[in-house]
FIDONU-244446 format. One record per residue (C-alpha): residue number from 1; residue in one letter; x, y, z. Coordinates in steps of 0.05 Angstrom, whole numbers, plus 5000, padded with zeros to 4 digits. Layout:
BEGIN
<atom NUM; "A"; <X; Y; Z>>
...
END
This chain:
BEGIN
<atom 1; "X"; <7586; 5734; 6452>>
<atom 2; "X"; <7564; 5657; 6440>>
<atom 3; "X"; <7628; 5616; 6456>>
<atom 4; "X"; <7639; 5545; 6452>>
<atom 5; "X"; <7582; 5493; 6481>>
<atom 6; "X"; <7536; 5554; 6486>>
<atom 7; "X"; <7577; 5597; 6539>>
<atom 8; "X"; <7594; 5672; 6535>>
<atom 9; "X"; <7657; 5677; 6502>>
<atom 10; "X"; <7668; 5741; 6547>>
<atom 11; "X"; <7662; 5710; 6621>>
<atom 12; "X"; <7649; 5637; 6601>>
<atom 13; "X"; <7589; 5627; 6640>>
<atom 14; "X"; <7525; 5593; 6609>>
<atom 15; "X"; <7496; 5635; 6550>>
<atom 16; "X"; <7432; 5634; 6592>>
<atom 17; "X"; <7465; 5660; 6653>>
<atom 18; "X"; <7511; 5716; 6625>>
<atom 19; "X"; <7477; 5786; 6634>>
<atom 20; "X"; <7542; 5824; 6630>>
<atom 21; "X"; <7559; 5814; 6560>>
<atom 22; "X"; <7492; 5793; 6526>>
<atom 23; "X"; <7427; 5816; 6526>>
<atom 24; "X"; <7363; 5767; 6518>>
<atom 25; "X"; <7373; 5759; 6449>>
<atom 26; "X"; <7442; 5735; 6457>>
<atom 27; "X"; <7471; 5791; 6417>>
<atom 28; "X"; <7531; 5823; 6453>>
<atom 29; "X"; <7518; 5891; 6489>>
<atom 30; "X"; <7540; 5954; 6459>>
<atom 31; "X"; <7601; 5977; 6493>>
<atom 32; "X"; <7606; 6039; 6540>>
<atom 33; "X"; <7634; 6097; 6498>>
<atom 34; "X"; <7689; 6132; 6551>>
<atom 35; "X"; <7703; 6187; 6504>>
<atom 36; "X"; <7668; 6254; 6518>>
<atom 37; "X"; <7687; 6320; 6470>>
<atom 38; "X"; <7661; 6385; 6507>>
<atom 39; "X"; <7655; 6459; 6473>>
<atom 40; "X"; <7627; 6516; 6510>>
<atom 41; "X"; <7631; 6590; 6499>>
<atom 42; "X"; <7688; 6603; 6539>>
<atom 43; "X"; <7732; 6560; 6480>>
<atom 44; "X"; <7703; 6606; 6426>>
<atom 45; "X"; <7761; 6660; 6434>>
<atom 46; "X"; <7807; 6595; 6424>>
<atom 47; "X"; <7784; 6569; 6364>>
<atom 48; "X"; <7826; 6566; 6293>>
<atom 49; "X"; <7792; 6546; 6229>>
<atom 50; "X"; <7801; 6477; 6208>>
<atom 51; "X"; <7829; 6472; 6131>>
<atom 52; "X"; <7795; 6417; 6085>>
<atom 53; "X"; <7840; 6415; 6012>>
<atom 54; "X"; <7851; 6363; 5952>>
<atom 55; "X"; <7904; 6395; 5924>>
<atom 56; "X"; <7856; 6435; 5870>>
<atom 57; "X"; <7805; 6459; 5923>>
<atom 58; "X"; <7818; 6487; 5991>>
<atom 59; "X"; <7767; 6510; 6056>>
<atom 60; "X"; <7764; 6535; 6117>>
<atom 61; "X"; <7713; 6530; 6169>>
<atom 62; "X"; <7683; 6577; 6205>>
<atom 63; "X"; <7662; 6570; 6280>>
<atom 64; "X"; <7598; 6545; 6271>>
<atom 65; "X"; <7608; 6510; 6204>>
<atom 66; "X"; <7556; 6552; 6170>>
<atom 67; "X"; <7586; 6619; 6153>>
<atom 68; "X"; <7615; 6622; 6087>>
<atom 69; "X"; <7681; 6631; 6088>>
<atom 70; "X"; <7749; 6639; 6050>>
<atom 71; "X"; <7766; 6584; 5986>>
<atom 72; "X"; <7824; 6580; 5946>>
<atom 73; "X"; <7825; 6541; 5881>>
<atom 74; "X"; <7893; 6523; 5854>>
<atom 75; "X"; <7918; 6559; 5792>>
<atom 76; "X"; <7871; 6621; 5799>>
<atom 77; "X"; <7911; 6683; 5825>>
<atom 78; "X"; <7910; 6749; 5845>>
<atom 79; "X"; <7958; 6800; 5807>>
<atom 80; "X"; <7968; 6874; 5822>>
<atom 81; "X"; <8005; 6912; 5774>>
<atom 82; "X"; <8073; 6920; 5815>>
<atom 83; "X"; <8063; 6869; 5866>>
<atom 84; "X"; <8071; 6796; 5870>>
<atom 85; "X"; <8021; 6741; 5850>>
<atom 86; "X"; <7983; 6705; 5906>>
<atom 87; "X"; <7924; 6655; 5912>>
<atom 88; "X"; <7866; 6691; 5896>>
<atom 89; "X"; <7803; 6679; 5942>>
<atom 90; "X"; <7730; 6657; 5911>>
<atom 91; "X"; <7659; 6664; 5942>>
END
């Protein structure tokens, strides 16, 4: 990170001297990522679809985020002669 009078704005040392937050070109180094996110098969019997919806549309996702699964579009039910109406699910 170029500071003033040419020194790293990270450590203030001479641009030319800094190898902890610049590379040759003088561009700052990418910072270590600390954040890991781990799945294995023992989570499988843990995991609950995730819902993705816009108020008109709405989807879950399946384990692998492949599978088709179940969709609900607002204003289309189901109705069964003596029972209640209820979202209908599409393809």
């Amino acid at each position: 990170m170029p500071g003033r009078d040419g020194r790293c704005a990270g450590c203030d040392a001479r641009r030319s001297g800094c190898d902890r937050h610049e590379d040759s070109t003088g561009l700052p180094r990418p910072v270590a990522d600390t954040f890991t996110l781990t799945a294995t098969q023992a989570n499988f019997a843990q995991y609950y679809p995730t819902y993705l919806a816009n108020g008109y549309w709405s989807v879950a996702s399946s384990l692998l985020g492949t599978a088709p699964t179940v969709s609900h579009m607002a204003g289309l039910m189901d109705y069964e002669a003596d029972d209640v109406s209820r979202p209908a699910a599409i393809p």
